[in-house]
Each structure stands twice: as C-alpha cells, then as structure tokens.
Residue, then its C-alpha position, 0 to 999 in steps of 0.5 A: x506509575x503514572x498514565x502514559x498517553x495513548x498508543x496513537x498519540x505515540x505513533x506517527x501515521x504517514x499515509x502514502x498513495x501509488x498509482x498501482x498498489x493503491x494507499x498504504x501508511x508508514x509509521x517512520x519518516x525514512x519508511x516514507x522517504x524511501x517510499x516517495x523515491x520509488x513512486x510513492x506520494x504522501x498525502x493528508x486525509x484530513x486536509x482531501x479526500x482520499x485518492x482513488x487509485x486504479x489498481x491493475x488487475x492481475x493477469x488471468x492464470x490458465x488452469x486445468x490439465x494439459x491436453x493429452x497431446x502435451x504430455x508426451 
C-alpha cells in the first residue's frame, strides 16, 4: 500500500462568519452555498483577521417556585 496524503489535505475548510451565530467551517461547497443564502458569508483567514461578531445573549430565564398565589 502506498502513502496517502493527509486527512487535511483531503478535506476542504470553508470558513462562514453570521452576525448572530458567530464563525463556523463547512467542509462541502453546497453546505457553504446554502449557508450564504441564509445569511452567512465567507471569508479567508489567512487573507484578514478573523471578524469578530457580536453574539446576542440569550434572554434571562425566570427560575425558582411560583408564589403560593399562582398555584391555586
């Protein structure tokens, strides 16, 4: 058996920034065609530095027991 080239030569890294859920990679051009129709765009880490994208945080839960009011 001959040597085969590595596992990263082998895969393509399509790197994808969103305004609300940051960066992610997508390893297939239609994954990445499909993420650019629903707001995603692409970039190249080595050509800039990475976008820094503002996540929204996510809206404080109310916890604990109702009041003995509420439970009737």
């Amino acid at each position: 058996m001959g040597a085969s080239a590595p596992a990263s030569a082998l895969m393509a890294a399509i790197y994808l920034t969103h305004p609300v859920h940051g960066a992610k990679v997508a390893v297939l051009d239609m994954e990445a065609d499909f993420d650019v129709q629903n707001g995603w765009s692409r970039y190249n880490p080595e050509e800039q530095d990475v976008p820094q994208t503002e996540v929204a945080p996510a809206p404080a839960l109310r916890r604990g027991r109702r009041k003995k009011d509420e439970e009737e």
